[in-house]
KETORMI-305529 format. One record per residue (C-alpha): y, x, z. Coordinates in steps of 0.2 Angstrom, whole numbers, plus 5000, padded with zeros to 4 digits. Example, Ala and Ser with C-alpha at 12.3 -4.5 7.8 and 13.67 -1.06 7.14 Angstrom:
497850625039;499550685036;
This chain:
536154294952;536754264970;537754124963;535954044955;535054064973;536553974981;536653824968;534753814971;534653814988;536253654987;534953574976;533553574987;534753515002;535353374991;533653334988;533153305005;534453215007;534253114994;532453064999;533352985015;534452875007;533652705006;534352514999;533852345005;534352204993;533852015000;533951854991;533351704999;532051765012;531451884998;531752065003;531352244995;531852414999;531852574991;532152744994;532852914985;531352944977;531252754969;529852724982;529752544987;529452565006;529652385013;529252225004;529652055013;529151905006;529551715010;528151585016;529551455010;529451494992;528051464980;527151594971;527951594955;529751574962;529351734975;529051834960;530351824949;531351844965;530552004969;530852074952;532752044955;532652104971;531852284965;532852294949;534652274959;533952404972;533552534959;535152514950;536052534968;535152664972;535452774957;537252734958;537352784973;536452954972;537352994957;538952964968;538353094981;537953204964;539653194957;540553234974;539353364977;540153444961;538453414950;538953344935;537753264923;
């Protein structure tokens, strides 16, 4: 039982930090950012682009960052000893 509480309680902490964790992706003057709760906090656009070109941009942008971010939490998961 005590083993369950402990596991828990590394969850939680891993949790936390996990919400902490953010990554920016950039590609040309476009930037997004997200955190390790796959919240977009920070979107940047460029003046210098049109409309259209800003959008398909952004959707690159947000895709790469999600997948960086899941790899990177599930690096911290793995060498936290959390297996999946």
């Amino acid at each position: 039982m005590f083993d369950q509480l402990k596991k828990m309680q590394e969850l939680k902490k891993l949790q936390e930090e996990f919400k902490k964790e953010t990554v920016t992706v950039e590609k040309q003057g476009v930037l997004a950012t997200i955190n390790g709760n796959f919240e977009v906090t920070e979107i940047k656009l460029s003046p210098e682009l049109d409309t259209e070109k800003q959008q398909e941009i952004l959707k690159h942008c947000l895709n790469e960052a999600r997948e960086k971010i899941q790899k990177t939490l599930a690096q911290k998961m793995m060498s936290a000893g959390i297996g999946f």
